[in-house]
N, C-alpha and C positions, 0 to 999 in steps of 0.2 A: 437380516438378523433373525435367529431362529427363537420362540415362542420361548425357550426354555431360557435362554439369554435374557428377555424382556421380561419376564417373569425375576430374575435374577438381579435386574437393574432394577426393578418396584421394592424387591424386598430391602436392597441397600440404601436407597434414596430416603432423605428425611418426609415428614406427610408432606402434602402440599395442603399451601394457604388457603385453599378455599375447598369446596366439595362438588364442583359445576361439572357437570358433564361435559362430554365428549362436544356436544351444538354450543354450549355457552361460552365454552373455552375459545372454540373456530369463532366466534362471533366475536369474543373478549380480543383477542388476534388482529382481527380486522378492525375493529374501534377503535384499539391502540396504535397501531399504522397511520389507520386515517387521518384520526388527532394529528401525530408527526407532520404526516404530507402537509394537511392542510394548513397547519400551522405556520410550515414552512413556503410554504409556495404562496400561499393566499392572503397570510397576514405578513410576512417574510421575519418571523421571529428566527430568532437565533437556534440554533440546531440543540444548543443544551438546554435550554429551555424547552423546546421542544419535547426534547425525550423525557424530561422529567414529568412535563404533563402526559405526556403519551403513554408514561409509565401509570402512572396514579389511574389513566382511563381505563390502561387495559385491566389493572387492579380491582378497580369498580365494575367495570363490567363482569369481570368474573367472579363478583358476589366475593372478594376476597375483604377481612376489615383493613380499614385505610390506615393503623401505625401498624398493621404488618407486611401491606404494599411499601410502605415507606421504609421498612427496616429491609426487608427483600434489597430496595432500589439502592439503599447508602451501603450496605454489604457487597450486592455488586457494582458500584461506582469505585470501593473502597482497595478490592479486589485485583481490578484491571488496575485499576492506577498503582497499583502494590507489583503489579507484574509486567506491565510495560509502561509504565510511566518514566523511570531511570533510566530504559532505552529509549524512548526519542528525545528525551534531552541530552543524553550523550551524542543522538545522530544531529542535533539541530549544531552543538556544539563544533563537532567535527565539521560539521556542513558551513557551517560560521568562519571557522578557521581556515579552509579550502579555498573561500570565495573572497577572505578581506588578506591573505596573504599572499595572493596573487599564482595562486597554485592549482587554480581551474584554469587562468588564461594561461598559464604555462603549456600544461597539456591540451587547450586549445589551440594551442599557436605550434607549439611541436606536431601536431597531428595533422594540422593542416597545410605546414612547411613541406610534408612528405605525400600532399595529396593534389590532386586536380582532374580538371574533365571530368570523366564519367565514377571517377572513385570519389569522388567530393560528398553527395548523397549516402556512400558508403563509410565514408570519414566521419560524417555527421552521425552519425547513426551509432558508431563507436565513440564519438565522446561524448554524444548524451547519455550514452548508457552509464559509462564511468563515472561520470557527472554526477548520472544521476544516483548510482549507490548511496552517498552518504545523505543527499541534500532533497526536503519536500519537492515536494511536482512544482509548487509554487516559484519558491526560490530560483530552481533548477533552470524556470522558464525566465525568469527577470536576468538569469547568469547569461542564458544562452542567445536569448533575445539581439543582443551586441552583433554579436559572433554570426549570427542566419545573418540580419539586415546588411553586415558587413561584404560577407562571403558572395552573397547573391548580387549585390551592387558591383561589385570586383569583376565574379565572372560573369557578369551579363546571365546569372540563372533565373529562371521562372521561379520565384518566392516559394511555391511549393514543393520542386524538387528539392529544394533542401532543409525548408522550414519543417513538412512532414517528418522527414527521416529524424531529425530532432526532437519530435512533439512527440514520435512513436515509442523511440527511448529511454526516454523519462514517464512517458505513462505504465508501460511495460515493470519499469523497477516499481516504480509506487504501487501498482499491483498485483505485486507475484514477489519483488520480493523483498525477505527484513532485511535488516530493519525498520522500515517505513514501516507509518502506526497499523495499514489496514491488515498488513501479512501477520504481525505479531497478535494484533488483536484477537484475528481468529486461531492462529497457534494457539494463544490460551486458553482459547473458549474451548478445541476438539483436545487440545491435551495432546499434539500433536510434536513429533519430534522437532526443533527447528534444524537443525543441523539436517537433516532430510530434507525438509521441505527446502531448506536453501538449494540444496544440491537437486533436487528435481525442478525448483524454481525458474533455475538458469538452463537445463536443459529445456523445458516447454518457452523458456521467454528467448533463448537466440533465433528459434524458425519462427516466432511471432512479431518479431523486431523485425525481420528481416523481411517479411509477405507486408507489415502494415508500414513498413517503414520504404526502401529504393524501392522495392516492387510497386507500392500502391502511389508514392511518390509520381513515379512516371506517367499514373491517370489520373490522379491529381491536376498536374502540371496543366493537361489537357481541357479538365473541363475547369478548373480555374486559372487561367492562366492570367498571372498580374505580377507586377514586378516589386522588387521591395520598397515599400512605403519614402516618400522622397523626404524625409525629416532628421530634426539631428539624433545625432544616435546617443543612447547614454554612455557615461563615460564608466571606462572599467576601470575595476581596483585597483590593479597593478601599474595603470595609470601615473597614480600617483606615489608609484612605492621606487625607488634607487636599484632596486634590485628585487629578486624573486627566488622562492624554491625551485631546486632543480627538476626535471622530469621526472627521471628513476624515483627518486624519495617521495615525491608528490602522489606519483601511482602506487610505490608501494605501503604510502598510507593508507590511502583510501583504500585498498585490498588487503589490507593486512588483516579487517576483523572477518573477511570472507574467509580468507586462506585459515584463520585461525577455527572458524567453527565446521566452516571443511573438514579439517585436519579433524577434529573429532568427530563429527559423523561418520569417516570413514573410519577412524578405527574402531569406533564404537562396534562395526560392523565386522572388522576382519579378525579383533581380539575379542576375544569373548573369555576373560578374567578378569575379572574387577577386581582383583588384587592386583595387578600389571603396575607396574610404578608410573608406566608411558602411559597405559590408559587414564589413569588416577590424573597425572600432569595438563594430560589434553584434554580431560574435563573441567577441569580447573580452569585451564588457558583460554581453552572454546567453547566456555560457555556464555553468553551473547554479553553480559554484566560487563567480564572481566576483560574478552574480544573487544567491544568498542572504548571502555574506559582505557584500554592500553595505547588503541590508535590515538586516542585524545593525547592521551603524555606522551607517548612520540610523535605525535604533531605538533607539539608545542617546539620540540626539537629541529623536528623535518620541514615545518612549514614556517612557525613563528619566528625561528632565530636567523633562518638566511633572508626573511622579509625584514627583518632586523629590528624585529618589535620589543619593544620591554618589556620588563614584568607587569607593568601599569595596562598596555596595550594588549595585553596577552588577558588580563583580567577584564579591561572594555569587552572583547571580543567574547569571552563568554556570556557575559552579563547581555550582550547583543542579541548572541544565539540564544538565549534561551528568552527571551521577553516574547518574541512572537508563538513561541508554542502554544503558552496558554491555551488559548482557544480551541487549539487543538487537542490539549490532554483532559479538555472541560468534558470537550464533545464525546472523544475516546472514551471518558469515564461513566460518563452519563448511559454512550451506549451498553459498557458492561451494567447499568445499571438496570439498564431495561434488558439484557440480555436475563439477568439476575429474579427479575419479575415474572419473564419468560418461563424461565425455568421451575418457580419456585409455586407459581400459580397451576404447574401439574401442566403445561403445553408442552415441554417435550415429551414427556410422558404421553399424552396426546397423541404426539406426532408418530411415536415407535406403535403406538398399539395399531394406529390407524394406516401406519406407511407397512407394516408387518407384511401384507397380503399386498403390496404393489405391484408391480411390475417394474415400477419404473426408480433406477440406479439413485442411490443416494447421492453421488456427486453431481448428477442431472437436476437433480430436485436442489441441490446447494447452487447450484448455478441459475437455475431458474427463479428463486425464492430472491439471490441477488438479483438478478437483472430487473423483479420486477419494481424493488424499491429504490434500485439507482432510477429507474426511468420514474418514476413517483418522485424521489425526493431532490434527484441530481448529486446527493452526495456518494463519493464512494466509499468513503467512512462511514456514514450510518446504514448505508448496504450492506458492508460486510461485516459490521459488530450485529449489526441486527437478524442476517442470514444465520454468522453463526452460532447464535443465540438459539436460532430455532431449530438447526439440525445436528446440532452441537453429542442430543443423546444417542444419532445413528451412529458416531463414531466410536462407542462402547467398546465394540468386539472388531473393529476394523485392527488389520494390521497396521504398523509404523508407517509402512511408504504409502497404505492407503488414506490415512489421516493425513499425511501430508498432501495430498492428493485434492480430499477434501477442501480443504486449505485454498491449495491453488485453483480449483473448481469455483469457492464463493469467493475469492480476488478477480478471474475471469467474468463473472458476471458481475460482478461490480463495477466494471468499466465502458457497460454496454450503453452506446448510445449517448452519450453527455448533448443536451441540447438546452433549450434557454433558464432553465432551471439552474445551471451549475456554473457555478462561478468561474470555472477552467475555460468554458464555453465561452466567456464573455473575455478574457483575459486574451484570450488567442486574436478572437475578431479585434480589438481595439488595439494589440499591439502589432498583426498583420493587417492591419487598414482595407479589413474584410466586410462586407454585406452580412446580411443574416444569411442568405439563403447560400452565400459564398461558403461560411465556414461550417454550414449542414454539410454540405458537398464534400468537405473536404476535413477538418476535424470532428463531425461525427461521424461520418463513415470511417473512419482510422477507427475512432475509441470501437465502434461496435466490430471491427478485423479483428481488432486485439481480441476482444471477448469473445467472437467463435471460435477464431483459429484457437488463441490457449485453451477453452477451454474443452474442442475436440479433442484436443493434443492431450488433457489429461485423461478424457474418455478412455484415448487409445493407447496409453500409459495404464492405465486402469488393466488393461487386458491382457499385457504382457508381465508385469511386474509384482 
């Protein structure tokens, strides 16, 4: 970023809340962090409480007065939840309806009807992925769960050749790409195209799927090798349902808000009239609101009516989907809130005077700034709302596909290393009947592939495009 640019962003920016120098601020930074960490690991408060204290610290620390920390924090709590809040409830919804109308086992069972031997790990790998579009990491792993214990009992597999390729799947979409809360979160924060970043998303996440998922599966296998867990399995949805969505309509829901904001990114790109009636239409159609709200109502079609559910059942099923977010949209908000505090206490400003004269790549520094509070706090939500809170003003003058870049750069390092601190970590050991030192070996070493290989792959993406 050149001096006349940053000079350019002081004079647009409203004052900041406090008058702390360049030391107080780096210090206010660190006090605000620490708060979070400690709060969270040491006392295991809840992560939105957390940030709100964390927020108030960094406020005080930086000599800011405490109701205009607090008006900074509910402005941006107010903010995010204003701009990605209505998409992950529309994704939990979708995700909701996928999994109780038996339209994940559907394309589980069709995918694996057409697979065996050594494409099995490769089978797995493609329906977590798909899986994984619409539905949290969480959900994604209780859907999938069935399906690995299932498959690996069947073909006499090592649990890890095909449990990884599944685990690497769904970690991939939840951070790289929307709609899941962490790719949106930061979209808003760098002001970043999302229709790009989706379409760069998926190209840096198929060769990272692919290295963490059958390739690293194979040395997995090796050095843990255990078979699946000898217990009852839980029962799936469809289970209990007369009948199910078909294949075709099932996939083409869950792709339809991709294909839809595709469909605008790229023309956005090839037409260059915004008078175009087609452009005007696919901004309208592909913009992420109108994109998932639409899969929701043709899923109530595609999914709910050949599950054969009612209108009653169809209304259960959101009210479903959407109870468990909370937490999620608290945490989400809270972190725009501290991202808001960030900003507003004069730290990104900070950070442009002081990265001006670096050497070292803004998307290196968004990568590294995540990795180091995923391995602090273990979430990778408050990694990357926090990341991109703090490198948020280097994206100013960045072009479209470099903000999206950005993006993908603090999602990559937000996935770095998941160890006993994060609740994923715990989730994977207790439902693969894993040691500690077992699921280091083999689900942190996957999360930390993810996060070199993507976020090389955006380095090297950075230098071409």
């Amino acid at each position: 970023m050149t001096r006349l640019s940053v000079e350019m962003l002081a004079a647009d920016a409203p004052p900041p809340i406090t008058s702390a120098g360049h030391a107080q601020l780096g210090i206010a930074v660190l006090v605000g962090i620490a708060v979070i960490v400690l709060l969270i690991t040491k006392f295991k408060l809840h992560a939105f409480l957390a940030l709100i204290i964390g927020s108030l610290a960094l406020g005080a620390a930086a000599g800011a007065p405490l109701d205009k920390a607090i008006t900074s924090f509910t402005a941006g709590l107010g903010s995010t939840v204003a701009g990605v809040g209505v998409l992950i409830a529309l994704g939990a919804i979708l995700g909701k309806l996928l999994a109780d109308s038996g339209g994940a086992d559907q394309i589980v069972d069709t995918i694996l009807a057409k697979a065996g031997g050594r494409s099995m790990p490769w089978a797995m790998v493609l329906i977590a992925s798909v899986i994984g579009l619409p539905l949290f990491f969480e959900v994604g792993i209780v859907l999938l769960i069935p399906v690995v214990l299932m498959v690996a009992k069947r073909g006499n597999y090592s649990l890890m050749r095909i449990g990884i390729p599944a685990l690497a799947g769904l970690s991939v979409m939840h951070g790289l790409i929307p709609p899941h809360p962490g790719p949106l979160v930061a979209i808003d924060a760098v002001k970043a195209n999302l229709g790009v970043t989706l379409a760069l998303g998926i190209l840096v996440a198929i060769p990272t799927v692919i290295i963490a998922g059958p390739v690293f599966s194979k040395v997995a296998a090796r050095w843990v090798d255990v078979p699946a867990p000898d217990r009852m399995l839980p029962q799936r949805a469809s289970d209990e349902l007369e009948r199910r969505p078909g294949f075709g309509a099932t996939l083409a829901t869950v792709l339809l808000p991709v294909v839809l904001m595709l469909a605008k990114a790229l023309v956005d790109i090839v037409v260059d009239d915004t008078a175009s009636t087609t452009q005007r239409a696919l901004d309208l159609v592909g913009s992420p609101l109108i994109a998932l709200l639409a899969a929701v109502i043709v899923g109530f079609f595609t999914l709910g009516r050949p599950a054969g559910f009612s209108k009653e059942r169809l209304q259960q099923t959101v009210e479903k989907g959407l109870m468990p977010i909370a937490g999620i949209l608290l945490i989400v908000g809270a972190g725009g809130g501290f991202k808001q505090t960030l900003i507003d206490s004069g730290v990104g400003q900070m950070i442009l005077d002081v990265s001006k004269d670096w050497s070292i790549p803004a998307l290196l520094l968004g990568w590294l700034i995540a990795v180091a509070i995923r391995l602090a706090t273990g979430s990778a939500t408050v990694a990357t709302v926090s990341a991109a809170g703090l490198v948020a003003p280097l994206a100013a003058d960045m072009s479209t596909t470099h903000a999206a870049l950005l993006v993908l750069a603090i999602g990559a390092g937000s996935l770095f290393f998941s160890h006993v601190n994060d609740a994923g970590f715990w989730l994977v050991k207790e439902y693969f009947g894993l040691s500690v030192g077992q699921t280091v070996k083999t689900w942190s070493v996957m999360e930390t592939i993810i996060s070199v290989v993507a976020g090389g792959l955006v380095l090297l993406l950075s230098l071409v495009i």
